[in-house]
LOKEBA-630060 format. One line per 5 residues: number of its first residue (from 1); for each residue x, y, z of N, C-alpha, C. Coordinates in steps of 0.02 Angstrom, whole numbers, padded with zeros to 5 digits. Layout:
REM residues N
NUM	X/Y/Z/X/Y/Z/X/Y/Z ~ ...
REM end
This chain:
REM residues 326
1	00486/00259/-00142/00477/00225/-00079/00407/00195/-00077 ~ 00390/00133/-00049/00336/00097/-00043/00318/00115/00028 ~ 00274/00137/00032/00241/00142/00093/00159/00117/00113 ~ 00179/00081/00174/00102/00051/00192/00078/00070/00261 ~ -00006/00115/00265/-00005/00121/00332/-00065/00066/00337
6	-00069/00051/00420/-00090/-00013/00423/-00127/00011/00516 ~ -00189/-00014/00513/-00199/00005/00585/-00286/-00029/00620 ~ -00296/-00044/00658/-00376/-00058/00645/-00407/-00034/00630 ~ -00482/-00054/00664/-00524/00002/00593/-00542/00042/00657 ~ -00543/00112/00603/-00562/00189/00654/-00508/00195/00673
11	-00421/00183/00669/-00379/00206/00692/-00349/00280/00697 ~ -00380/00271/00599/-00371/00343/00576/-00320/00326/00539 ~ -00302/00262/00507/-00266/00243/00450/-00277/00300/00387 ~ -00317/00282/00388/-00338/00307/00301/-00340/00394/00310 ~ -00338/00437/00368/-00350/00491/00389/-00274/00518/00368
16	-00224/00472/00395/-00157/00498/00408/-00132/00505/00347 ~ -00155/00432/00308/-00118/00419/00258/-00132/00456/00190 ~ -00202/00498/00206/-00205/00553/00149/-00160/00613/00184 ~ -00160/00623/00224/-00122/00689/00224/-00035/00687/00235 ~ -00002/00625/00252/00047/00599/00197/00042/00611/00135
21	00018/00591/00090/-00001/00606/00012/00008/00653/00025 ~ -00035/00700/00049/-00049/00785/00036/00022/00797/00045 ~ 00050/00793/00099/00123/00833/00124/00171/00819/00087 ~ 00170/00746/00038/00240/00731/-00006/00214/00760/-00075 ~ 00153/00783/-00090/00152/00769/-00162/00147/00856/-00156
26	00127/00890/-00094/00152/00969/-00096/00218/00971/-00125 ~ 00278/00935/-00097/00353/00947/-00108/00358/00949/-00187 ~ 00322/00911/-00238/00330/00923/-00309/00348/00855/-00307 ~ 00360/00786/-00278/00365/00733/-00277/00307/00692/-00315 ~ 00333/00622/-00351/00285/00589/-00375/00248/00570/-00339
31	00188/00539/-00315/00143/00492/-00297/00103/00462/-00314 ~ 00098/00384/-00318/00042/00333/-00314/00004/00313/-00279 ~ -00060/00350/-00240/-00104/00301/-00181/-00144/00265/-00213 ~ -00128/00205/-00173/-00166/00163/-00174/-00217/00136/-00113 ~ -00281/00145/-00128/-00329/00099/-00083/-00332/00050/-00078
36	-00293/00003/-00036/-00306/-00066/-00027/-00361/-00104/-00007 ~ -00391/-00060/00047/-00456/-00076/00072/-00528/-00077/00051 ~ -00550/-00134/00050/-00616/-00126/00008/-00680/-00077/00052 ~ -00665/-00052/00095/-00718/00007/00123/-00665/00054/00099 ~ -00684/00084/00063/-00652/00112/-00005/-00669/00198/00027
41	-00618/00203/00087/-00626/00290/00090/-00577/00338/00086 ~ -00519/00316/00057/-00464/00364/00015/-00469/00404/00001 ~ -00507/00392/-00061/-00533/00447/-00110/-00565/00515/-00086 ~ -00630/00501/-00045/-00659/00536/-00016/-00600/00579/00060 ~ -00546/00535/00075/-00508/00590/00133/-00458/00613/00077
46	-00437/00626/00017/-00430/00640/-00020/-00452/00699/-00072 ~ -00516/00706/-00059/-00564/00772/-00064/-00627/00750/-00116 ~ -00614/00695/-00155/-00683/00663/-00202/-00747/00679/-00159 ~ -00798/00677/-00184/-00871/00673/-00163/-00875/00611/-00197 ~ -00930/00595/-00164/-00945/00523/-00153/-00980/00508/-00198
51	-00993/00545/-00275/-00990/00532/-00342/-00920/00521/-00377 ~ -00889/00544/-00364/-00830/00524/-00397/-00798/00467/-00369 ~ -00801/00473/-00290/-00778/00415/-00275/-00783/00352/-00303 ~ -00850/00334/-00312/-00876/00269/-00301/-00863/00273/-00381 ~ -00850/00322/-00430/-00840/00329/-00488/-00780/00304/-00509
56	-00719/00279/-00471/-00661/00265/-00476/-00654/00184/-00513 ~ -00618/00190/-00547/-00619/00096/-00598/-00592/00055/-00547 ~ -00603/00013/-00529/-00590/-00037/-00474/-00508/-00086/-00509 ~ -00463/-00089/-00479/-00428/-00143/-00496/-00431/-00209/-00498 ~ -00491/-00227/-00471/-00498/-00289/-00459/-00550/-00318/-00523
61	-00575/-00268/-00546/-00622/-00293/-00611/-00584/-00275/-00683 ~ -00505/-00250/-00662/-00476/-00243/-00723/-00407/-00284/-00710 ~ -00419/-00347/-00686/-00371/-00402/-00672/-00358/-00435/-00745 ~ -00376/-00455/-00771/-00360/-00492/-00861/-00317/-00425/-00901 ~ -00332/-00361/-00880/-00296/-00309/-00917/-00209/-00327/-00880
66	-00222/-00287/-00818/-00172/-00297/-00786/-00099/-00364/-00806 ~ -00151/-00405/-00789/-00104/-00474/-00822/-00097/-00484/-00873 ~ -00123/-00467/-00917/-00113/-00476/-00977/-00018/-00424/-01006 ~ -00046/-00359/-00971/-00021/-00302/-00987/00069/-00329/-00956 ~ 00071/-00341/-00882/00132/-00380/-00833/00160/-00433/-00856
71	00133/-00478/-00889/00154/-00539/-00906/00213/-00542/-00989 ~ 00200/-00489/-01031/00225/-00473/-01081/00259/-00525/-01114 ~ 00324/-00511/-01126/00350/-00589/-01170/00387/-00634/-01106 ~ 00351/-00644/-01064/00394/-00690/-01014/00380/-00747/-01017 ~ 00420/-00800/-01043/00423/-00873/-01097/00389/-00906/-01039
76	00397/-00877/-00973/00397/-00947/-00903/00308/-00933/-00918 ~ 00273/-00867/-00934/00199/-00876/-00920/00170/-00879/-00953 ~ 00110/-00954/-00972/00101/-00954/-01045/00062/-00923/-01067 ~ 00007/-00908/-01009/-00037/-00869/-01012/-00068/-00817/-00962 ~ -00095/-00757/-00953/-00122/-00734/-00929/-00159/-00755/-00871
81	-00198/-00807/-00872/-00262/-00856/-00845/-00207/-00889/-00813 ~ -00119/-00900/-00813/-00118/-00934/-00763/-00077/-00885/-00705 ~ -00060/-00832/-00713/-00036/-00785/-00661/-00097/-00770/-00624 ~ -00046/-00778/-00542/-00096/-00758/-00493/-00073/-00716/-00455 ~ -00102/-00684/-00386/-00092/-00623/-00365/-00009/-00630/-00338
86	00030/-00667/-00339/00104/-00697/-00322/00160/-00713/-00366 ~ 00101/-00696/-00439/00168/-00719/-00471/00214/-00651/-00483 ~ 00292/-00696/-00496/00343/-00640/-00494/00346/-00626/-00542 ~ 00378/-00563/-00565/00415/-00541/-00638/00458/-00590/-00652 ~ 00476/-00581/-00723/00545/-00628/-00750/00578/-00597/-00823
91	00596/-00620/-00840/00631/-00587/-00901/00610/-00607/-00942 ~ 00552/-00526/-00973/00513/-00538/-01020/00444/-00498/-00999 ~ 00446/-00466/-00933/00379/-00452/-00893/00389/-00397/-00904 ~ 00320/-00365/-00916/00336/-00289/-00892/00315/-00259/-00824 ~ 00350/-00214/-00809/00402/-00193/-00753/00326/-00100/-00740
96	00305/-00077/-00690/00277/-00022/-00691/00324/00012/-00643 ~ 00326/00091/-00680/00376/00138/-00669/00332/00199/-00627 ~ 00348/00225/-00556/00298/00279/-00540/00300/00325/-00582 ~ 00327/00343/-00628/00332/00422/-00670/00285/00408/-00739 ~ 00293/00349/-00776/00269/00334/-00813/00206/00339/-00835
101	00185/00314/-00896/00098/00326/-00911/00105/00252/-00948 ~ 00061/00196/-00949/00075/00131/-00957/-00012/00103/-00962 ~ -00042/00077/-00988/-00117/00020/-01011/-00157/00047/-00925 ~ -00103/00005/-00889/-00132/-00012/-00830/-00150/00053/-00775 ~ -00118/00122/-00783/-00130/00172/-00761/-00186/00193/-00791
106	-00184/00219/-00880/-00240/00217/-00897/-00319/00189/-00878 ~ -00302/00125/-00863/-00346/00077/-00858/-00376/00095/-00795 ~ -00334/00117/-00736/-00357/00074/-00683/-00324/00141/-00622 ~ -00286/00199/-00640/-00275/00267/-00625/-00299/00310/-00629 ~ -00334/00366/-00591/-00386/00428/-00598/-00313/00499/-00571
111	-00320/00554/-00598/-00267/00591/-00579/-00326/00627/-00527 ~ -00309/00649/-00472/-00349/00660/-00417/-00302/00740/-00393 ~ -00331/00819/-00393/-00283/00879/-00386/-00311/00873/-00336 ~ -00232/00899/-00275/-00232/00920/-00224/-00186/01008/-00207 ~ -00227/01033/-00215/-00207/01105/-00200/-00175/01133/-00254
116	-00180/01101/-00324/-00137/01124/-00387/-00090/01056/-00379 ~ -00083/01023/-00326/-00032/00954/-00343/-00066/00896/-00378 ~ -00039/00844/-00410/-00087/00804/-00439/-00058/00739/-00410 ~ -00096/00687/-00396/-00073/00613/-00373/-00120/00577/-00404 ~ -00096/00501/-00430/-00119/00454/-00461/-00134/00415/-00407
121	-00230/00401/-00396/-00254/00347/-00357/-00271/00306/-00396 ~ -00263/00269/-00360/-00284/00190/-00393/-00334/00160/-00329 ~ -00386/00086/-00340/-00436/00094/-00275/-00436/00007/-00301 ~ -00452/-00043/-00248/-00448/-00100/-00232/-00505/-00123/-00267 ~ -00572/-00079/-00249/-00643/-00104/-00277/-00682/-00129/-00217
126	-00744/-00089/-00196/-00782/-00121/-00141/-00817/-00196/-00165 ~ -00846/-00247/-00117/-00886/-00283/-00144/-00948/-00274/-00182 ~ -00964/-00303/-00249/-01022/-00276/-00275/-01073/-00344/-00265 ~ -01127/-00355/-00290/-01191/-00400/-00254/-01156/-00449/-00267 ~ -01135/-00469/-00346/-01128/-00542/-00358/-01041/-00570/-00314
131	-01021/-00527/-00279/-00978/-00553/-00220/-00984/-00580/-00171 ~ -01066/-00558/-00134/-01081/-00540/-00080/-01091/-00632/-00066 ~ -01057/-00670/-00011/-01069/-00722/-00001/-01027/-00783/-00030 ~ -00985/-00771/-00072/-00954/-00802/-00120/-00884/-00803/-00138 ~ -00870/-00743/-00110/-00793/-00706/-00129/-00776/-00686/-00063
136	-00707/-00691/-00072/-00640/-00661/-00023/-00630/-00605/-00028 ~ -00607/-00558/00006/-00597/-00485/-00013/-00541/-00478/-00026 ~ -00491/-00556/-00007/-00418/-00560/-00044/-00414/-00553/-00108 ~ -00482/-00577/-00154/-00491/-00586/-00229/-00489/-00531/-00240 ~ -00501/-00460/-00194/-00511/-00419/-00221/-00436/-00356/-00238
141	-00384/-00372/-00170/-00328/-00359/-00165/-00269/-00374/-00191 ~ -00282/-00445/-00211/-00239/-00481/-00261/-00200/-00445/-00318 ~ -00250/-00394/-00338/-00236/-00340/-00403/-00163/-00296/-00388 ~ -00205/-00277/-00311/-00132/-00225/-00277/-00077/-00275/-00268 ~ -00078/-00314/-00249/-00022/-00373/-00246/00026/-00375/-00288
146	-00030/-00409/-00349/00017/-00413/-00415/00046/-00352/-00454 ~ 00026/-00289/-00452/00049/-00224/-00461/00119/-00219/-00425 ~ 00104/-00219/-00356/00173/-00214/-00309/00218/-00252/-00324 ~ 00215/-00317/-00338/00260/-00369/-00383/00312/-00347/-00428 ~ 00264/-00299/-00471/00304/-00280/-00526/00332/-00199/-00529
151	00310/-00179/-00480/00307/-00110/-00482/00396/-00084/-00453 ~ 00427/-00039/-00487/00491/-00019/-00468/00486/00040/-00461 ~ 00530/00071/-00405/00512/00151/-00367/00594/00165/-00361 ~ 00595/00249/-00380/00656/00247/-00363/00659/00298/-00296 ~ 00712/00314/-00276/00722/00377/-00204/00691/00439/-00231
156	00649/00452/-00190/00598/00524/-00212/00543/00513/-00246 ~ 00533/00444/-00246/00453/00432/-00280/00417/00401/-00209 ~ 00369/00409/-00232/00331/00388/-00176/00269/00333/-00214 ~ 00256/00273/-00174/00205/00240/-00189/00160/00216/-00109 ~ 00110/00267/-00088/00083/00267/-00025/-00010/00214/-00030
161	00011/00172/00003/-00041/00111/00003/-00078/00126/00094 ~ -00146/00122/00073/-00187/00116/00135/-00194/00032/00141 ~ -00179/00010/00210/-00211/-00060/00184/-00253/-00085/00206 ~ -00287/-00144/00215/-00363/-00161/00257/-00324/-00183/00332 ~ -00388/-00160/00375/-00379/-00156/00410/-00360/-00206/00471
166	-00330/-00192/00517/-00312/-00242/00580/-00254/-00283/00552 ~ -00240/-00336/00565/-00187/-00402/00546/-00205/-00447/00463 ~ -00251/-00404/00446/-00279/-00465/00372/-00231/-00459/00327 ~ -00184/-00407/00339/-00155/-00407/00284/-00068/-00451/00281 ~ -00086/-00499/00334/-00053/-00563/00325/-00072/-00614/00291
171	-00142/-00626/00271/-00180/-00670/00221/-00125/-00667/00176 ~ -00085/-00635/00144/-00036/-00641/00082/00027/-00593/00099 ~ 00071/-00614/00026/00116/-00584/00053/00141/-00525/00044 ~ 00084/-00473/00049/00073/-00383/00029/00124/-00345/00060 ~ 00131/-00377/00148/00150/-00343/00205/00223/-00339/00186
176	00260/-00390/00163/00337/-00371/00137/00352/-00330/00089 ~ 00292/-00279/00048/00327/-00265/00004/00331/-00194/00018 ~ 00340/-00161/00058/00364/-00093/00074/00416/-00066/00107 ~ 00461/-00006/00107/00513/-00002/00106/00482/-00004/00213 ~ 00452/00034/00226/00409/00073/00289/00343/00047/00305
181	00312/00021/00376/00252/00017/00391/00240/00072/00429 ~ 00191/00102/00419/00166/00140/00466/00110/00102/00521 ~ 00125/00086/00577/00057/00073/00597/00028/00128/00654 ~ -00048/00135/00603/-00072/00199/00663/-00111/00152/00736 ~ -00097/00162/00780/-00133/00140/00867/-00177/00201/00883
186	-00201/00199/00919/-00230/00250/00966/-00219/00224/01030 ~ -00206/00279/01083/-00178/00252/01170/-00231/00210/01184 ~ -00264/00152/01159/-00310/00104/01203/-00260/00026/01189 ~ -00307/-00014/01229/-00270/-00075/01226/-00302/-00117/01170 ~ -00349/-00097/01158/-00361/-00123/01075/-00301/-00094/01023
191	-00294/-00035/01032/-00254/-00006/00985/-00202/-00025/00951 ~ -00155/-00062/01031/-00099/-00077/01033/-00100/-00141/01022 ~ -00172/-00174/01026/-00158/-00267/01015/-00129/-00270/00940 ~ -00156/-00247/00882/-00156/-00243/00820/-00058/-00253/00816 ~ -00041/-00175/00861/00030/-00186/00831/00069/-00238/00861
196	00051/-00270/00919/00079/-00342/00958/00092/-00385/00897 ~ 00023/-00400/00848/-00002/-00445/00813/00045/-00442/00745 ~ 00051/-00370/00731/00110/-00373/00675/00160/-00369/00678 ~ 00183/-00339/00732/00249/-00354/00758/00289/-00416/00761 ~ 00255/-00465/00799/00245/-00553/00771/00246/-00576/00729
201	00196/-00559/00678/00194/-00581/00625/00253/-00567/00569 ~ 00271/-00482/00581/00338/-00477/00517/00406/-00491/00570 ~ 00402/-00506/00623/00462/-00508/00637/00526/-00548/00611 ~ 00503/-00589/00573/00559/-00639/00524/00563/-00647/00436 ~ 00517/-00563/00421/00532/-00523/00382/00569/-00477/00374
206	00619/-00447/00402/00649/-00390/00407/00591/-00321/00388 ~ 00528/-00331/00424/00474/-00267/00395/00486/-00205/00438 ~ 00507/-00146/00421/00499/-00095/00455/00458/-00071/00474 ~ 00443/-00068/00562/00384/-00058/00570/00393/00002/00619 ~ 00358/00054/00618/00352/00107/00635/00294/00117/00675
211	00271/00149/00743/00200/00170/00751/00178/00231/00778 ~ 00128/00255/00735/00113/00322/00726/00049/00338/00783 ~ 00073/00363/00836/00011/00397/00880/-00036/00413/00854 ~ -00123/00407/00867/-00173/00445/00855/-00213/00461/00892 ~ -00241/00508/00897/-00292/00528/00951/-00260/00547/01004
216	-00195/00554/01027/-00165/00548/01064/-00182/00626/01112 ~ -00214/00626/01171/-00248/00684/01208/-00183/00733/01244 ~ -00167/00713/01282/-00108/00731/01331/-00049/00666/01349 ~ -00037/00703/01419/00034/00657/01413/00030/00591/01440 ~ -00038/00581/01474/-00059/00521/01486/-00058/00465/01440
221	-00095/00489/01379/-00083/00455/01309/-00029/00449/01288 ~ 00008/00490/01289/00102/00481/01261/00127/00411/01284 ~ 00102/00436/01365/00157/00388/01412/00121/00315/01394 ~ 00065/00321/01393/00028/00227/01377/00067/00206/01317 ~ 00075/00251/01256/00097/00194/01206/00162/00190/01198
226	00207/00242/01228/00282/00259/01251/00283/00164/01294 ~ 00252/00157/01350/00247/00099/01387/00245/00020/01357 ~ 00188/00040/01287/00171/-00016/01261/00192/-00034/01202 ~ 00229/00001/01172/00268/00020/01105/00336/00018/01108 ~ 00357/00053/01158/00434/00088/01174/00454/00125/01101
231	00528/00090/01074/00543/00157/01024/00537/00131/00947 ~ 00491/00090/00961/00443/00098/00870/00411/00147/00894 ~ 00365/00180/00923/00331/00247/00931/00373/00306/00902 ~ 00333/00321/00827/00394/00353/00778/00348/00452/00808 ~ 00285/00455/00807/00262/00525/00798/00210/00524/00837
236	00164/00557/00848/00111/00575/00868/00059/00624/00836 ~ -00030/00609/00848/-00057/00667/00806/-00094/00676/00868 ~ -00127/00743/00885/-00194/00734/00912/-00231/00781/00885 ~ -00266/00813/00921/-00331/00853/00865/-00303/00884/00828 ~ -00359/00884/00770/-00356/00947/00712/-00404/00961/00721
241	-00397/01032/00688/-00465/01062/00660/-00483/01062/00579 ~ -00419/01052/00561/-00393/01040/00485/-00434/00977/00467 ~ -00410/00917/00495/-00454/00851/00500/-00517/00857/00493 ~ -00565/00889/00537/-00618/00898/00572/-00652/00932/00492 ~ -00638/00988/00467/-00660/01002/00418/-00675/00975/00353
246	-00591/00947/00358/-00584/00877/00297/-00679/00824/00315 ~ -00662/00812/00377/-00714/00783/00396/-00790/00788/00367 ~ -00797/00855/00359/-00865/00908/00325/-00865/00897/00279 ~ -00821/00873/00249/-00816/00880/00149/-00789/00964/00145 ~ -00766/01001/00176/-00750/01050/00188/-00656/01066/00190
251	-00620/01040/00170/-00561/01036/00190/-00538/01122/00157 ~ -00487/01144/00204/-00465/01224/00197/-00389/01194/00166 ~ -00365/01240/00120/-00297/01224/00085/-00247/01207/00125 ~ -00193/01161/00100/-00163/01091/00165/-00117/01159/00193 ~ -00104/01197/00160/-00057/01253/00185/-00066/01280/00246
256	-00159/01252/00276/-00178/01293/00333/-00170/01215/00405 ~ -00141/01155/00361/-00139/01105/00413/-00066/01137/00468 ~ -00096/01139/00538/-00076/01144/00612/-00009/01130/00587 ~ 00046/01183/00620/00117/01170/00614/00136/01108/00643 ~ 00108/01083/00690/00117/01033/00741/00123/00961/00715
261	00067/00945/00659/00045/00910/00614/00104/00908/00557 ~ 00083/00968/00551/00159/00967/00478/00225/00944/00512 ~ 00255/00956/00555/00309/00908/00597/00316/00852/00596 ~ 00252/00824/00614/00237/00764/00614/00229/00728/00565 ~ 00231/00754/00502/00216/00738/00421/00273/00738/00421
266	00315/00778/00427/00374/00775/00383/00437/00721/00425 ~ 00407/00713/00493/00450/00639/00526/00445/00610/00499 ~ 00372/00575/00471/00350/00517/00434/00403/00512/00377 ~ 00398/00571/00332/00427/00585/00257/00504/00545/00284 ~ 00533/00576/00328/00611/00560/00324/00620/00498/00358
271	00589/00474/00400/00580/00411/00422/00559/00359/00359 ~ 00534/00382/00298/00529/00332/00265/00570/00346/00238 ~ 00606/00387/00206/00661/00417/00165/00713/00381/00181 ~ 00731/00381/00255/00791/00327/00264/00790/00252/00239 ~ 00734/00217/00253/00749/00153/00212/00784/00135/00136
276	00779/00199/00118/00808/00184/00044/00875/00127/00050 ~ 00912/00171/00098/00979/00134/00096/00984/00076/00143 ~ 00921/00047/00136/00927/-00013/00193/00896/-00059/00131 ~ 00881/-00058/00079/00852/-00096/00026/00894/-00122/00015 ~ 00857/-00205/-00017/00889/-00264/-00020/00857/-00312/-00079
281	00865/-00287/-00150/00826/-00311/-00217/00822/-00374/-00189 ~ 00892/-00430/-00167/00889/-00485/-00169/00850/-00530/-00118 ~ 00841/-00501/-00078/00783/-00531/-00013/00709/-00517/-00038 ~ 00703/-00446/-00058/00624/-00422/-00079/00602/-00487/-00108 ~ 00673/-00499/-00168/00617/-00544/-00242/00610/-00617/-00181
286	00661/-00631/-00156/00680/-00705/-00113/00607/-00709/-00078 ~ 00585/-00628/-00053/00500/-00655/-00009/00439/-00655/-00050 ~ 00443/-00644/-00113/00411/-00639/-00167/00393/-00696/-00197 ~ 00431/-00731/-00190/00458/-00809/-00214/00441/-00861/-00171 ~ 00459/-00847/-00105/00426/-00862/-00053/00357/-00894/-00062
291	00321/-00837/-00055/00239/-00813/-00048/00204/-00834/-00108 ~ 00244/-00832/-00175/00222/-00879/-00227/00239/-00940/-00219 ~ 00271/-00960/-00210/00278/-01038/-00169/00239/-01066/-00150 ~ 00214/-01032/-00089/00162/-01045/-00034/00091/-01068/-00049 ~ 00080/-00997/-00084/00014/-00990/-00144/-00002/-01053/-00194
296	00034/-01061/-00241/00055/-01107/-00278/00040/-01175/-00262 ~ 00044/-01182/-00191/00044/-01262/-00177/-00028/-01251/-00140 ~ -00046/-01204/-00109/-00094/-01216/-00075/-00163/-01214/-00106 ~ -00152/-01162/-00153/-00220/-01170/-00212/-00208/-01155/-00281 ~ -00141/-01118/-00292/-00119/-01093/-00359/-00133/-01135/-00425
301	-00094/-01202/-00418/-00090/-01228/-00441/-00166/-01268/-00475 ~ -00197/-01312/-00411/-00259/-01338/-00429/-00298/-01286/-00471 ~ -00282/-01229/-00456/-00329/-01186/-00476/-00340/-01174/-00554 ~ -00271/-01148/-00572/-00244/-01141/-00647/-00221/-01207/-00675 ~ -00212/-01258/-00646/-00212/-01315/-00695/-00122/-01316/-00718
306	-00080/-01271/-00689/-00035/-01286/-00713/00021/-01279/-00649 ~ 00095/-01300/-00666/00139/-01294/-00599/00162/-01212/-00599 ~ 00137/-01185/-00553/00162/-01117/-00534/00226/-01097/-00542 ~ 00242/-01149/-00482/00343/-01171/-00479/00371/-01142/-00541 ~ 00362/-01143/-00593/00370/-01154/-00647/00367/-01051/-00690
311	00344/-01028/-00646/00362/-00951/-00685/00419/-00940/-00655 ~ 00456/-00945/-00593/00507/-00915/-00537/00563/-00908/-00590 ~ 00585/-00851/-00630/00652/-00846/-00653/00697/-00821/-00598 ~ 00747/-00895/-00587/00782/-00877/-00532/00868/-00841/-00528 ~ 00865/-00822/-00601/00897/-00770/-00622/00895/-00719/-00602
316	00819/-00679/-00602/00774/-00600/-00594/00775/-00582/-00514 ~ 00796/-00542/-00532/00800/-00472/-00472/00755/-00414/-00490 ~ 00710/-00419/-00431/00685/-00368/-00450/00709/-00280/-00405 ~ 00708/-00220/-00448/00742/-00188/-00420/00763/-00122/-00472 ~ 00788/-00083/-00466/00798/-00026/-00504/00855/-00049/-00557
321	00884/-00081/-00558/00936/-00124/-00622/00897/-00159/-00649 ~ 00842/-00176/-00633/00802/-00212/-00677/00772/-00169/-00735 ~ 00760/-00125/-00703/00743/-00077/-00760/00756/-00053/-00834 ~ 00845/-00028/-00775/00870/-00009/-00835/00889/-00081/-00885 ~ 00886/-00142/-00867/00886/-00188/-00883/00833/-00195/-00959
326	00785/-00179/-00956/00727/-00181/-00986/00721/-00156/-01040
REM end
């Protein structure tokens, strides 16, 4: 399952979405997190110190591997240099498997233990100087993009993405590729603008969008986003002390996270669990195609010097038959 939580900044995105991780990859389940966000704090709600963190290989500076590695014998791409963060698989591409060990995990995957469980992070890459002024932080996400492109998950895997924050992550077309959105609010009216904004925005995506209470005090708070949400309002969190420690660099074994919390983890889990059977290979690749389209004409092309149009095998499905396809 692809999962993306999505929320402004300070929502407590990146808070939730490690202890997701924690709660699926306790079960003995695979997992992939990924940091989408270039304020790169995963790792660290994750349990890294902020040597290791910042120690993590960036995906975005191992983009020529990546493509090189995805592009494989696919006749439509002639080269490496001309795939961009949109282009699709085709027959001939290689395909990344969550269970697997593959260049690009190596490359660009750190195994990160949580309580004796182990999960494969992967991290977007903060801006470094020679960015600063010059670059998009799309250039920098692009990586996760084209990963998700190619990436095939089956029921009981998990691939859990933090993403940047607020509505940016309509700049491309990232936001379709998950089975589940999580979006975290907090009861303010900032909170709730964010999910107005995506709500809008995927509504002629078929995006599942879900929203996850935070901070949420009493029942005053319930009832505001109950009001402003109605029944996308999938869970609720409010204090930890569990959090709070995490907070310290101090985190106590997840075994000791609030029963209340763990409820609320494991809504999430089966709430994404159900999408399985709402998957649709042939629409996914159709918005994939889409969004390379889009790309393609608007700078793809000038960019690489060649017609984009021109990788779309409109044969290819992408999807778990693709696999075994392979």
């Amino acid at each position: 399952m692809k999962i993306a939580f999505v929320g402004k900044g300070g929502s407590g995105k990146t808070t939730l979405s490690s202890l997701f991780i924690r709660h699926v990859a306790a079960t003995g389940a695979p997992v992939i997190a990924v940091d989408a966000d270039i304020n790169q704090h995963l790792g660290p709600a994750l349990g890294l110190d902020e040597a290791e963190a910042v120690a993590l290989p960036a995906l975005g500076e191992r983009l020529p591997l990546i493509k090189e590695y995805l592009r494989g014998t696919n006749p439509r791409i002639a080269s490496a240099a001309e795939m961009i963060k949109t282009t699709p698989p085709g027959e001939g591409s290689r395909l990344l498997r969550v269970r697997e060990d593959n260049p690009v995990y190596d490359a660009c995957a750190r195994p990160v233990e949580l309580d004796g469980d182990v999960v494969r992070l992967m991290v977007t890459g903060p801006f470094t100087d020679a960015d600063l002024g010059v670059a998009c932080y799309h250039s920098k996400t692009g990586a996760v993009e084209l990963c998700l492109n190619h990436l095939v998950d089956g029921q009981g895997e998990y691939v859990v993405v933090d993403m940047t924050a607020g509505s940016d992550s309509f700049a491309s077309g990232m936001f379709t590729r998950f089975d589940i959105t999580f979006l975290v609010a907090e009861p303010t009216r900032k909170g709730v603008s964010v999910y107005r904004q995506y709500k809008e925005y995927a509504r002629d995506f078929g995006v599942v969008l879900k929203v996850v209470g935070n901070k949420v005090q009493g029942q005053d708070d319930l009832d505001f986003l109950r009001a402003e949400v109605g029944d996308d309002l999938l869970v609720t969190f409010g204090h930890s002390d569990w959090v709070r420690a995490l907070e310290k660099g101090r985190p106590p074994r997840f075994a000791l996270l609030e029963d209340v919390n763990r409820r609320a983890l494991h809504r999430l889990r089966t709430a994404a669990d159900a999408t399985y059977e709402l998957r649709d290979a042939q629409r996914y690749t159709q918005q994939m195609v889409h969004f390379h389209l889009k790309n393609a004409q608007a700078w793809g092309n000038e960019r690489t010097g060649a017609d984009l149009a021109a990788q779309i095998d409109p044969s290819f499905v992408l999807g778990e038959s693709a696999v075994a396809a392979v």
